[in-house]
TORKOL-4160 file (C-alpha; in steps of 0.2 Angstrom, whole numbers, padded with zeros to 4 digits, m for minus):
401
<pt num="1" X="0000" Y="0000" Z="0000"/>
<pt num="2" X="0004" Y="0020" Z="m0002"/>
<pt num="3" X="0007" Y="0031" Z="0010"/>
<pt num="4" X="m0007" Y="0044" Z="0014"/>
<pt num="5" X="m0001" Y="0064" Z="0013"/>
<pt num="6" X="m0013" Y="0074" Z="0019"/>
<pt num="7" X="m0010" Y="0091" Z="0010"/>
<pt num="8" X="m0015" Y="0107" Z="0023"/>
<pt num="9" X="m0005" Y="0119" Z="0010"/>
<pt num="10" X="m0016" Y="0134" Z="0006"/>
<pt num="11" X="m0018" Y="0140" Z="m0013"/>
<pt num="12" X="m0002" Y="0143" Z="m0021"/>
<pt num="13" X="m0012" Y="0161" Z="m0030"/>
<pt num="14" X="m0024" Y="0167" Z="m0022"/>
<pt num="15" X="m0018" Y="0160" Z="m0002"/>
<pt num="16" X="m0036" Y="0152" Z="0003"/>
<pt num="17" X="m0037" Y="0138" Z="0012"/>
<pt num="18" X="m0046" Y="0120" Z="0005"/>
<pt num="19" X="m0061" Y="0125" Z="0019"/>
<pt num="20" X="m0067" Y="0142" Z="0011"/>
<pt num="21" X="m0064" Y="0135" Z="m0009"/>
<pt num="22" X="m0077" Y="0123" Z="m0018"/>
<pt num="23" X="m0062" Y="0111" Z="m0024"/>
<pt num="24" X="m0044" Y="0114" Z="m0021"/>
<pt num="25" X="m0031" Y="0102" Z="m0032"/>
<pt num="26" X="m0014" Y="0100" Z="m0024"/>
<pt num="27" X="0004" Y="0093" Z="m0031"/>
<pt num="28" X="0020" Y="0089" Z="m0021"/>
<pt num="29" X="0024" Y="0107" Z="m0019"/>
<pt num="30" X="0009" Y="0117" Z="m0027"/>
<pt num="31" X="m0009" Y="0120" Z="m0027"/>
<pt num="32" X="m0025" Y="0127" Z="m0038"/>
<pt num="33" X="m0040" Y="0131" Z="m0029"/>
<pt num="34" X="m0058" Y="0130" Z="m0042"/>
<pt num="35" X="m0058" Y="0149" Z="m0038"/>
<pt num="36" X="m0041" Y="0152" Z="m0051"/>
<pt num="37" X="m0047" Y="0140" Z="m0061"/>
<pt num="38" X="m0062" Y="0147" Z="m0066"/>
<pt num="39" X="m0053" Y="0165" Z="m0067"/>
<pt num="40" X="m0040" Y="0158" Z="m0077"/>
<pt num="41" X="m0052" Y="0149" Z="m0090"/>
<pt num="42" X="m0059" Y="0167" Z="m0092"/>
<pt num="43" X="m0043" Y="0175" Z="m0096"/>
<pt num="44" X="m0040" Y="0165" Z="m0109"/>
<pt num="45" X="m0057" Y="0164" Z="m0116"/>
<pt num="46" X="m0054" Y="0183" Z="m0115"/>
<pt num="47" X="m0039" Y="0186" Z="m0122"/>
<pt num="48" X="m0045" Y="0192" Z="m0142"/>
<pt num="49" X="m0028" Y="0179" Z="m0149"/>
<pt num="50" X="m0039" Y="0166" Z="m0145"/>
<pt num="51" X="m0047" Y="0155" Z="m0157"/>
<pt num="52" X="m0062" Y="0146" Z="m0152"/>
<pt num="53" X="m0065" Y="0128" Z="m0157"/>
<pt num="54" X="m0075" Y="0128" Z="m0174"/>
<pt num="55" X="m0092" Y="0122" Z="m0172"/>
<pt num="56" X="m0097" Y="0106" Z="m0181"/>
<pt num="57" X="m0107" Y="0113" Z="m0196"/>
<pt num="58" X="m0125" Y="0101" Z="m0203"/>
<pt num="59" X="m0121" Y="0091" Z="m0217"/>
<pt num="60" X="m0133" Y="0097" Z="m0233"/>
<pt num="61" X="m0131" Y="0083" Z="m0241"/>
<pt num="62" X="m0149" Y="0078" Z="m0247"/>
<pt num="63" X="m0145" Y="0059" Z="m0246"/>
<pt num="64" X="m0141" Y="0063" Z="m0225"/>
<pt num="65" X="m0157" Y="0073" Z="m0225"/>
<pt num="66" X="m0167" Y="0062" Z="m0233"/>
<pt num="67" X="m0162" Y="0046" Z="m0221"/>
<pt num="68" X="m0164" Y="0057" Z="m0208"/>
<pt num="69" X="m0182" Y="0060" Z="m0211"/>
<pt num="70" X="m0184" Y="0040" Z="m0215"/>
<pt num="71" X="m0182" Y="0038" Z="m0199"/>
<pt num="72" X="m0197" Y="0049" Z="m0192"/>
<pt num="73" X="m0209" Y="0048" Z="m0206"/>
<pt num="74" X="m0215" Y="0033" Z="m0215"/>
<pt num="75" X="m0219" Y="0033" Z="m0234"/>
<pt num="76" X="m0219" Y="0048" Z="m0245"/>
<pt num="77" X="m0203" Y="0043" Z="m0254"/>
<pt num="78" X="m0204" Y="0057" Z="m0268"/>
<pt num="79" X="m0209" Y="0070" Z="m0257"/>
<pt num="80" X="m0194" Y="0066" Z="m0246"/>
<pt num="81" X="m0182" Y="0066" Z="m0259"/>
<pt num="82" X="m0187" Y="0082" Z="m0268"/>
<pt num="83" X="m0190" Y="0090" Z="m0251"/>
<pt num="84" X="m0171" Y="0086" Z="m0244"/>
<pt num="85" X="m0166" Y="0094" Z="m0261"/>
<pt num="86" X="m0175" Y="0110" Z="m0258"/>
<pt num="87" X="m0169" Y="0110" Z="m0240"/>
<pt num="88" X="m0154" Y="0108" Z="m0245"/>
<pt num="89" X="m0153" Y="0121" Z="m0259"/>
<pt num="90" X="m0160" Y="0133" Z="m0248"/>
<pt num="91" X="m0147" Y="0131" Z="m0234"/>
<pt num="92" X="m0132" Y="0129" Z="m0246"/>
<pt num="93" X="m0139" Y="0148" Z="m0253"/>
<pt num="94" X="m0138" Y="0155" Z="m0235"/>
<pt num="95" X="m0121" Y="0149" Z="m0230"/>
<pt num="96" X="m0113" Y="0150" Z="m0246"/>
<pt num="97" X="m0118" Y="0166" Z="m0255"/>
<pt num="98" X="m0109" Y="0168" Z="m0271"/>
<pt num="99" X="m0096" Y="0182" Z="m0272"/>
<pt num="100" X="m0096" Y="0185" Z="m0291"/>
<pt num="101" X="m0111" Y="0196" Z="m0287"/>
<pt num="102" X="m0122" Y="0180" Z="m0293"/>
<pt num="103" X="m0139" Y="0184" Z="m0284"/>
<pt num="104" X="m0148" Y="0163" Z="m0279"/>
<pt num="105" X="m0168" Y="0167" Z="m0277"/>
<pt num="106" X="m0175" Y="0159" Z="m0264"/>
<pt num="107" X="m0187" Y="0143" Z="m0266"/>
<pt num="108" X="m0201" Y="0140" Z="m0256"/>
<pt num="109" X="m0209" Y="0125" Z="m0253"/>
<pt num="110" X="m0231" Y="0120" Z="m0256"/>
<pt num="111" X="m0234" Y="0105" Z="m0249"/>
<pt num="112" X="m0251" Y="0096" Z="m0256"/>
<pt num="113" X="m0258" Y="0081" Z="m0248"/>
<pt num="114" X="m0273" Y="0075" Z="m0237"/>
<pt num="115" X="m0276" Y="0077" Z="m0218"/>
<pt num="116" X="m0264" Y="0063" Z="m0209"/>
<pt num="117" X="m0251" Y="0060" Z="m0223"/>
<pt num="118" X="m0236" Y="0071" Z="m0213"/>
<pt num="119" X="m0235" Y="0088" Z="m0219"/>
<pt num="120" X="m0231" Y="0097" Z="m0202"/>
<pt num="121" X="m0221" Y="0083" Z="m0200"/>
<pt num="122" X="m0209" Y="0084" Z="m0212"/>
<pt num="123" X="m0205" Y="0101" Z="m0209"/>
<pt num="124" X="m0204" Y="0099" Z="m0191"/>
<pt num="125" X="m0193" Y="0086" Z="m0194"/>
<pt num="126" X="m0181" Y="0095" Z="m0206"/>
<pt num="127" X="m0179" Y="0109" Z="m0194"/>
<pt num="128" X="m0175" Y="0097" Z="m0180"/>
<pt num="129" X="m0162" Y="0090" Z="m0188"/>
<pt num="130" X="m0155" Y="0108" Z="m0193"/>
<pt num="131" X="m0157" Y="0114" Z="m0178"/>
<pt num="132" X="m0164" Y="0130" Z="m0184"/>
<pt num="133" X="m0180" Y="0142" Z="m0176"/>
<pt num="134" X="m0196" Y="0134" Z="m0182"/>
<pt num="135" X="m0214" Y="0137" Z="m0181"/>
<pt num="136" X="m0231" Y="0133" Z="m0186"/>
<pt num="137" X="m0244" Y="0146" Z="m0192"/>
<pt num="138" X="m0261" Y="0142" Z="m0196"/>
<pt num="139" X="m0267" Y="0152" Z="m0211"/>
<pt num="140" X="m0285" Y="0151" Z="m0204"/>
<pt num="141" X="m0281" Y="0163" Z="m0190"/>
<pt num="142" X="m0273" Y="0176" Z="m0204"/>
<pt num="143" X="m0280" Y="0192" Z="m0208"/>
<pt num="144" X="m0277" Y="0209" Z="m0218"/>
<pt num="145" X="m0268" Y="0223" Z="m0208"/>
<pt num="146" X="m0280" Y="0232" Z="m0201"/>
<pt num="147" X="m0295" Y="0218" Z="m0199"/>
<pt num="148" X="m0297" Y="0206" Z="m0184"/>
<pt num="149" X="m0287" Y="0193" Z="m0181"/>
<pt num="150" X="m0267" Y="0190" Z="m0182"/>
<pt num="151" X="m0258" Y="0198" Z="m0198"/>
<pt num="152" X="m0246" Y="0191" Z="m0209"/>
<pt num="153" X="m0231" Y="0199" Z="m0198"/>
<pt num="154" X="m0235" Y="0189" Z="m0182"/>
<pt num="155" X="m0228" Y="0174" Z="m0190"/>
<pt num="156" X="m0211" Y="0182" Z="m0190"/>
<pt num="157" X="m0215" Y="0187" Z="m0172"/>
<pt num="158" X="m0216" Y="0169" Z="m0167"/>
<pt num="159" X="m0201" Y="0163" Z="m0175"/>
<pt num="160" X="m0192" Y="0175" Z="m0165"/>
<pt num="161" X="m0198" Y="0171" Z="m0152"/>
<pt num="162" X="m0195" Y="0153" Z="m0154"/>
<pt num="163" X="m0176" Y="0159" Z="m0159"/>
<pt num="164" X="m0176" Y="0167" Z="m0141"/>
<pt num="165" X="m0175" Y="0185" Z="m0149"/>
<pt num="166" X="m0159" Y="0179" Z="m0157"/>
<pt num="167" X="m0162" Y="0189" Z="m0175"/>
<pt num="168" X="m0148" Y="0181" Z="m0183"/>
<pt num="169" X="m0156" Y="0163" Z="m0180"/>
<pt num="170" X="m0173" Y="0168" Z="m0184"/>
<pt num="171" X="m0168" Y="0174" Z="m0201"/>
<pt num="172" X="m0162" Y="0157" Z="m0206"/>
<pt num="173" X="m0178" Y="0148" Z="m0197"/>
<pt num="174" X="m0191" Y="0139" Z="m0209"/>
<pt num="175" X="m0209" Y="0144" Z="m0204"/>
<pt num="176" X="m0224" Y="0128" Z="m0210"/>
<pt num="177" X="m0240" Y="0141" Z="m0216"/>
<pt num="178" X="m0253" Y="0125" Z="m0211"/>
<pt num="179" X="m0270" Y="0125" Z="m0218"/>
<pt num="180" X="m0263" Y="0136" Z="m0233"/>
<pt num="181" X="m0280" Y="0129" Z="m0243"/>
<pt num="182" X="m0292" Y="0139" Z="m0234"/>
<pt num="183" X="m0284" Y="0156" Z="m0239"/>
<pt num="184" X="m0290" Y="0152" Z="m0256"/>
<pt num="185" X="m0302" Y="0166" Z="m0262"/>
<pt num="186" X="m0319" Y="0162" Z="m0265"/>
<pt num="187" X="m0320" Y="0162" Z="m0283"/>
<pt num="188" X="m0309" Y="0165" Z="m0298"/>
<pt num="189" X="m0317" Y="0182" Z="m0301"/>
<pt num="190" X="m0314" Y="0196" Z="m0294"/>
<pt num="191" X="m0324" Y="0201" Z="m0279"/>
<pt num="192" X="m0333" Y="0218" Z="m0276"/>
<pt num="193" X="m0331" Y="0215" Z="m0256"/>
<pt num="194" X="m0314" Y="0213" Z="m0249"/>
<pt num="195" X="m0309" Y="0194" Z="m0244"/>
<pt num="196" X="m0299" Y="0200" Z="m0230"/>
<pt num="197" X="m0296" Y="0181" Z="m0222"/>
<pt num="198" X="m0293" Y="0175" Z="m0240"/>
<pt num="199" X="m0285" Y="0183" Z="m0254"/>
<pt num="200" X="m0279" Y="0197" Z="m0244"/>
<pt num="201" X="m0269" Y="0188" Z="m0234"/>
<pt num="202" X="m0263" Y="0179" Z="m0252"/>
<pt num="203" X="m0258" Y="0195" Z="m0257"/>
<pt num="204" X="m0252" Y="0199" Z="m0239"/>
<pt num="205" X="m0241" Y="0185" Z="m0240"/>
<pt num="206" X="m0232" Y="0190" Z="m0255"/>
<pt num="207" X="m0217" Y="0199" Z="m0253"/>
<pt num="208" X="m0214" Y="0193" Z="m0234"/>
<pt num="209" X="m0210" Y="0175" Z="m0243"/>
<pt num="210" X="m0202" Y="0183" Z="m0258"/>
<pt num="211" X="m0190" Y="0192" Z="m0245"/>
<pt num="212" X="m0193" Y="0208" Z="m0235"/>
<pt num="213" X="m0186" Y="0219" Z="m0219"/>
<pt num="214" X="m0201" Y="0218" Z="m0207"/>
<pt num="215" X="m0203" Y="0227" Z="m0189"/>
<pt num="216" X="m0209" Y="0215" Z="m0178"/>
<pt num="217" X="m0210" Y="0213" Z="m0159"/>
<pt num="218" X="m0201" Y="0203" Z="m0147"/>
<pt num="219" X="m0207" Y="0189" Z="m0139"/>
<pt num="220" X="m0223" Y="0187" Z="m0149"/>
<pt num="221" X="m0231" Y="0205" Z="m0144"/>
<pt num="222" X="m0244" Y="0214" Z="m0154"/>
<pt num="223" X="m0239" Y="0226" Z="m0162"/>
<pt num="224" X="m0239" Y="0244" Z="m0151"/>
<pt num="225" X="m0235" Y="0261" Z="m0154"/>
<pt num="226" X="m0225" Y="0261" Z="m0139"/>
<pt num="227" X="m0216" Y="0245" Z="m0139"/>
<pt num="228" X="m0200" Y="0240" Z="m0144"/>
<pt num="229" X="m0199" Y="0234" Z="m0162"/>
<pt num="230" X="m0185" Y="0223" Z="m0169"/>
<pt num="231" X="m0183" Y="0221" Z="m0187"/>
<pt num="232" X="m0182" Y="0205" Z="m0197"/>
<pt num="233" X="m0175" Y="0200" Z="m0212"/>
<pt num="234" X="m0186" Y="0185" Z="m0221"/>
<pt num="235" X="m0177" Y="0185" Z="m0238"/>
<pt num="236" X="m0167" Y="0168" Z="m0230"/>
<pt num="237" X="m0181" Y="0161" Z="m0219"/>
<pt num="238" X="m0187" Y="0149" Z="m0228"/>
<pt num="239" X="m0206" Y="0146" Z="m0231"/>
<pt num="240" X="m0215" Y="0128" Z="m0231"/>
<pt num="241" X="m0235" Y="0129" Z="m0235"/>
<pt num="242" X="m0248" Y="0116" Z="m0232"/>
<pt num="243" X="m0264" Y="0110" Z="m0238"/>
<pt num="244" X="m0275" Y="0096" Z="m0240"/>
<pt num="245" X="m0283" Y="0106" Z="m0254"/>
<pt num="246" X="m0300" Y="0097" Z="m0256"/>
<pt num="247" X="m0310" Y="0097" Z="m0270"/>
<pt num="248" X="m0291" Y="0098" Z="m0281"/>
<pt num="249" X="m0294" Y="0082" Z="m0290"/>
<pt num="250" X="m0309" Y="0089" Z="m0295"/>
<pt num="251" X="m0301" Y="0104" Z="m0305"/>
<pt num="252" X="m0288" Y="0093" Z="m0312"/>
<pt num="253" X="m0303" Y="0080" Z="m0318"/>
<pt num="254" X="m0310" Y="0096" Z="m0327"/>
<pt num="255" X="m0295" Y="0102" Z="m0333"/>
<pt num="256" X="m0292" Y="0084" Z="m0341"/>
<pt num="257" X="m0308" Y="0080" Z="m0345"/>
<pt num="258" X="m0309" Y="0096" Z="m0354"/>
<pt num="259" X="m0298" Y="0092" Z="m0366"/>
<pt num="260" X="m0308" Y="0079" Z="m0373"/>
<pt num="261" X="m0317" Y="0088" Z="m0388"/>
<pt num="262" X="m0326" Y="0080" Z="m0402"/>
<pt num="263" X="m0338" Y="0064" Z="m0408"/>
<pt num="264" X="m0322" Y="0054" Z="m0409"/>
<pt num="265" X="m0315" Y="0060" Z="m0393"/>
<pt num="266" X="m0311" Y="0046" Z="m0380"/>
<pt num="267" X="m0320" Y="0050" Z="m0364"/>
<pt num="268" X="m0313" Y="0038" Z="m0352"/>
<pt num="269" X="m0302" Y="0045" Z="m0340"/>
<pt num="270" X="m0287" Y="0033" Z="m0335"/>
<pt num="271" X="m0286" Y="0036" Z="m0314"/>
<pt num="272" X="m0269" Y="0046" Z="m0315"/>
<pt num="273" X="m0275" Y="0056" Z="m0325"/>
<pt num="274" X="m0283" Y="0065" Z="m0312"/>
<pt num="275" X="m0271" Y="0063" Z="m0300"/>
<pt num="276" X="m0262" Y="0076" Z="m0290"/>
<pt num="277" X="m0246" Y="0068" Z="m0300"/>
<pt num="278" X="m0252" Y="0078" Z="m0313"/>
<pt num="279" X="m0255" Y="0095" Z="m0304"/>
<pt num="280" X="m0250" Y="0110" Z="m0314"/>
<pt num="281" X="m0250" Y="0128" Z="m0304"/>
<pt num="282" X="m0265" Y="0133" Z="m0318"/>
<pt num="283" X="m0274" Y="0119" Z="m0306"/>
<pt num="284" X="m0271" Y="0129" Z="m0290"/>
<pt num="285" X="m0276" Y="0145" Z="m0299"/>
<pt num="286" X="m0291" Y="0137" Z="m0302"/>
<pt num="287" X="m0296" Y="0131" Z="m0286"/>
<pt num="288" X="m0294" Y="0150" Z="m0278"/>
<pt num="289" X="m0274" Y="0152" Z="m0276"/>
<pt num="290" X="m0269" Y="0170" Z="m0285"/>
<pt num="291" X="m0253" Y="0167" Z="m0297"/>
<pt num="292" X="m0242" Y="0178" Z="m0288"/>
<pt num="293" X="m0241" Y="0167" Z="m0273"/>
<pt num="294" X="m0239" Y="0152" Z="m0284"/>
<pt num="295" X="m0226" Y="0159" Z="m0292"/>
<pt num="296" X="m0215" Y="0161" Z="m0274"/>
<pt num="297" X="m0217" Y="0144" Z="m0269"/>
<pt num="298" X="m0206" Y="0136" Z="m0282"/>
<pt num="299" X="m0208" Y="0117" Z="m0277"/>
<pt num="300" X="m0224" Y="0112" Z="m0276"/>
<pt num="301" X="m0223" Y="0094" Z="m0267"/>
<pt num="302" X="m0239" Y="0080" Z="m0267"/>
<pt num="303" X="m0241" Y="0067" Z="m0252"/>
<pt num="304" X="m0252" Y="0053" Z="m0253"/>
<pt num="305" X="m0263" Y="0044" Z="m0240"/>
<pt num="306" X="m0253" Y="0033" Z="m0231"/>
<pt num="307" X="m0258" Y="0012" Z="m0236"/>
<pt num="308" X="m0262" Y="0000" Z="m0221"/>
<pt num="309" X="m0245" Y="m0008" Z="m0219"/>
<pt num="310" X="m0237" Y="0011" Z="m0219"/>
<pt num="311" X="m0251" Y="0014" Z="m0205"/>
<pt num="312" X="m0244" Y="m0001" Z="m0196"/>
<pt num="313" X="m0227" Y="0005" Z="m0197"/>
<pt num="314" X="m0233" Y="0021" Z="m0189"/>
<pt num="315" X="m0238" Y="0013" Z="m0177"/>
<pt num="316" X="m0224" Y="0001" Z="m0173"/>
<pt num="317" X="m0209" Y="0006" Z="m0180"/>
<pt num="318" X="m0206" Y="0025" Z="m0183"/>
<pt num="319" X="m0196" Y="0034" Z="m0171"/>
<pt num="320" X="m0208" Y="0039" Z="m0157"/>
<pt num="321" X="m0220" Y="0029" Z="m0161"/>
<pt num="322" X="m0238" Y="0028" Z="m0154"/>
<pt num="323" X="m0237" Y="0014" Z="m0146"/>
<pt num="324" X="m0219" Y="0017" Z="m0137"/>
<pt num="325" X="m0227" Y="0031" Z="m0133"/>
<pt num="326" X="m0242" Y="0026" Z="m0124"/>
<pt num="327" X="m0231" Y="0010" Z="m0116"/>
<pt num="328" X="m0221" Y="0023" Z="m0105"/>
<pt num="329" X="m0237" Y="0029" Z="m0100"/>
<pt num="330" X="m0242" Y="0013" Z="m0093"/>
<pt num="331" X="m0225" Y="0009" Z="m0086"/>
<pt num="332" X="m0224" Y="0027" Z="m0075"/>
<pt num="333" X="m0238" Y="0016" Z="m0066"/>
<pt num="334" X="m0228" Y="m0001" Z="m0066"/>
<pt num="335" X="m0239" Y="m0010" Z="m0080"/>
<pt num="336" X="m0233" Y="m0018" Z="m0094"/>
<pt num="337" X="m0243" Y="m0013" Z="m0110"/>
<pt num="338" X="m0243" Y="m0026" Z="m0126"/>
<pt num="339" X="m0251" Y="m0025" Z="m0141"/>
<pt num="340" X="m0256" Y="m0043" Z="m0153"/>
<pt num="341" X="m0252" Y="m0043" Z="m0172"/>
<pt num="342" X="m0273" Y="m0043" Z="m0174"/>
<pt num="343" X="m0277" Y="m0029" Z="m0165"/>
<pt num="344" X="m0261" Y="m0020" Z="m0171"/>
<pt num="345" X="m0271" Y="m0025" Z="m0190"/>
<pt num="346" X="m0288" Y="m0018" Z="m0185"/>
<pt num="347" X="m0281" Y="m0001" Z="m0175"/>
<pt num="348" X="m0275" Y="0001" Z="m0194"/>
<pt num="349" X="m0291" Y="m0004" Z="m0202"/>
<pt num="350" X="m0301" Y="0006" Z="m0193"/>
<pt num="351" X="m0292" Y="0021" Z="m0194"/>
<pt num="352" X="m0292" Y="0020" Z="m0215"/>
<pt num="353" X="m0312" Y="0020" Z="m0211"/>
<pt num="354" X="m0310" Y="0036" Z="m0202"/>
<pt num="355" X="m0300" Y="0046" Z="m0217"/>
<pt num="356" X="m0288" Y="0054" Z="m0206"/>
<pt num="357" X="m0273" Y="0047" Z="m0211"/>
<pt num="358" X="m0261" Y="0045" Z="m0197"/>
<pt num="359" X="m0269" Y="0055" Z="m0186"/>
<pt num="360" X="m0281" Y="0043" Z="m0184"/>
<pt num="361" X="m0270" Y="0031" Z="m0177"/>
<pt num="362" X="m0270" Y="0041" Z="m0160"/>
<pt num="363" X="m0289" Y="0044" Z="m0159"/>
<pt num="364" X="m0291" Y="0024" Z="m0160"/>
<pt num="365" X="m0279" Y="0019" Z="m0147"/>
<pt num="366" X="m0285" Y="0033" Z="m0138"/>
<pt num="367" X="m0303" Y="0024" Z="m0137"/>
<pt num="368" X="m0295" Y="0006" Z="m0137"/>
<pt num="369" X="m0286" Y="0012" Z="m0119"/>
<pt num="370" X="m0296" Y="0023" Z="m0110"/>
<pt num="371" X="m0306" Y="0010" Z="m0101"/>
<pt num="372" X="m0289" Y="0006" Z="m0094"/>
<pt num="373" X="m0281" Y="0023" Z="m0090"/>
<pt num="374" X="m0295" Y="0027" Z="m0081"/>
<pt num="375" X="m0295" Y="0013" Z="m0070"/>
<pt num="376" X="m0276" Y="0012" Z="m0068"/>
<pt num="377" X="m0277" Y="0015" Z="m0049"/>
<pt num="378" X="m0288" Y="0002" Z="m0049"/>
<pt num="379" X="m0278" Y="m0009" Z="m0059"/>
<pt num="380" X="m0261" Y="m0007" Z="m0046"/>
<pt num="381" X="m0274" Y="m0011" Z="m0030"/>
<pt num="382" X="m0280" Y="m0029" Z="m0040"/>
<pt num="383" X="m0258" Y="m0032" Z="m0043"/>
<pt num="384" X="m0263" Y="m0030" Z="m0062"/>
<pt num="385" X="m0246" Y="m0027" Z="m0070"/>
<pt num="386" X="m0247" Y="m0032" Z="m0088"/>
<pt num="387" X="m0260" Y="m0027" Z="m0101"/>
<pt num="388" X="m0262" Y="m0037" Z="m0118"/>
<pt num="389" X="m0274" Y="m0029" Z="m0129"/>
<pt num="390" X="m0280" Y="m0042" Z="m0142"/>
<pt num="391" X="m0294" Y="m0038" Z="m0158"/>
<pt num="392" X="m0308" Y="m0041" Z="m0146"/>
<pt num="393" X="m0302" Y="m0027" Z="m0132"/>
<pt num="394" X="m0302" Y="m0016" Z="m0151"/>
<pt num="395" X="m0318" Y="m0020" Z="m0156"/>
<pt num="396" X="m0325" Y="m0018" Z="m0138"/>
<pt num="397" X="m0313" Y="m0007" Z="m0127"/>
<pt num="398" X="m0318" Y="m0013" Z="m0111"/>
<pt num="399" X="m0309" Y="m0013" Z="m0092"/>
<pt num="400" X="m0300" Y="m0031" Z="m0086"/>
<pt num="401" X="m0309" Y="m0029" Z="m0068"/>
């Protein structure tokens, strides 16, 4: 064995004994109290020769984007592939601005595709994985200046907010414009009364995507003459709208059908014909969108409704998936919860019937388990401490006691 020393030597720097420092680190013949340390460590940090480490930058590579969101959203292979090539355009723009005067316009994303098929969840996921400022808007709340309701401008003052009034991160954030559809104006013809929830906010919109210095406020505050304003640059935030745009298929049926003129014309319309694969912005003009703000959002991406073994991945296999989800739940009170293949099956059968695409995945496991979260304390009295829900306890949700 060693012998013990025990040290009763002061601070060789600043003199203070071990009893009146948080730590103090001793040697044969010196010692460091955590006091120096820490002063030490500023001096350096101070001192304008030093360099600081350089931060690891995000890969923009579309093929690392792309597996990225494979991992958090199931399905939609071409709209995750041209998605991750727009994010990655737009970000290789920001961080690498040309210096032979070349000027990159900016491409905004429109993202078309029904209810449940992960629009906000792509963009949400993008962001994440860039770590940048993101925030959702809903376009239904969105007004003209002037009118009730929230104007175009408070969608900046939310990304600020969100990048803790930092306005160099919020002008590389992406904002999701959600339910961009029901800004549609009511008609294609001009209207004699103002359409100031519709296409005034269109027209709103306009040059805030296209690029524009804003005065917003901090933290999310209306607008006030007296308050402190902060101004916001948005030609690099980077816009993604979304829609489900119902009744779309309808103007491209026309559209298609249309163009079937005379006694020998072939009526028949082959089923992708009227498909959103075959979307043209003249479609979305059509169906109450004003060209000028089809003409800023450059890509225009179509998701599909997700199939039943794409539902059942959902479910099982995607990262923070339902079903992890609500096992954690269960097991903050000690109880093991399972799901069997058939009930895993009918959870996804039954929530094609609703329409809702993978939203509806949570609204039937919410009605599967409620018997049994409601009657969880009554589970851990009756030492009930696994749950195995089978296609019966789906087809009739009912509690084990």
């Amino acid at each position: 064995c060693f012998p013990v020393t025990i040290h009763t030597s002061p601070c060789s720097f600043c003199n203070n004994h071990k009893d009146v420092v948080k730590k103090l680190i001793v040697s044969d013949s010196v010692a460091i109290c955590s006091d120096c340390i820490d002063l030490c460590n500023q001096l350096i940090i101070d001192d304008p020769t030093f360099i600081k480490p350089a931060e690891e930058t995000k890969s923009f590579d579309p093929r690392t984007i792309k597996e990225h969101l494979d991992r958090h959203v199931i399905g939609q292979e071409d709209a995750k592939r041209v998605l991750s090539v727009a994010i990655s355009n737009h970000y290789k723009r920001i961080f690498n601005p040309p210096k032979d005067g070349l000027e990159i316009h900016k491409g905004n994303v429109l993202l078309v595709g029904p209810t449940g098929s992960g629009k906000t969840l792509l963009a949400r996921t993008v962001a994440k994985f860039l770590d940048v400022p993101f925030v959702v808007a809903d376009a239904t709340s969105l007004t003209e200046a002037g009118y009730v309701g929230d104007d175009v401008e408070s969608m900046i003052s939310m990304l600020l907010a969100a990048a803790d009034n930092d306005v160099k991160r919020a002008e590389q954030g992406i904002v999701f414009i959600d339910e961009v559809d029901k800004i549609a104006r009511k008609s294609e013809h001009t209207s004699i009364t103002r359409d100031v929830s519709g296409e005034g906010v269109q027209q709103a919109l306009l040059k805030l995507v296209e690029g524009t210095k804003c005065r917003v406020s901090p933290m999310g505050h209306r607008k006030h003459p007296s308050s402190e304003m902060t101004e916001v640059d948005t030609k690099n935030i980077l816009f993604i709208a979304g829609g489900a745009f119902i009744g779309l298929s309808d103007v491209i049926k026309s559209r298609v059908k249309g163009s079937n003129i005379g006694f020998s014309a072939d009526v028949k319309l082959k089923v992708n014909d009227t498909s959103l694969d075959n979307l043209s912005p003249d479609d979305l003009t059509r169906f109450g969108m004003i060209p000028e703000f089809i003409g800023r959002f450059t890509t225009t991406i179509h998701l599909i409704n997700l199939d039943r073994d794409q539902l059942i991945r959902v479910l099982t296999e995607v990262k923070n998936n339902f079903i992890e989800q609500y096992q954690y739940l269960f097991k903050i009170d000690g109880i093991s919860l399972q799901f069997d293949k058939n009930a895993i099956d009918q959870i996804a059968d039954n929530c094609i019937k609703l329409k809702i695409g993978a939203r509806g995945l949570q609204t039937e496991i919410e009605r599967v388990l409620m018997p049994h979260m409601f009657n969880i304390d009554q589970y851990k009295a009756n030492a009930i401490s696994e749950i195995n829900i089978t296609q019966d306890l789906v087809d009739n949700p009912k509690t084990l006691i």
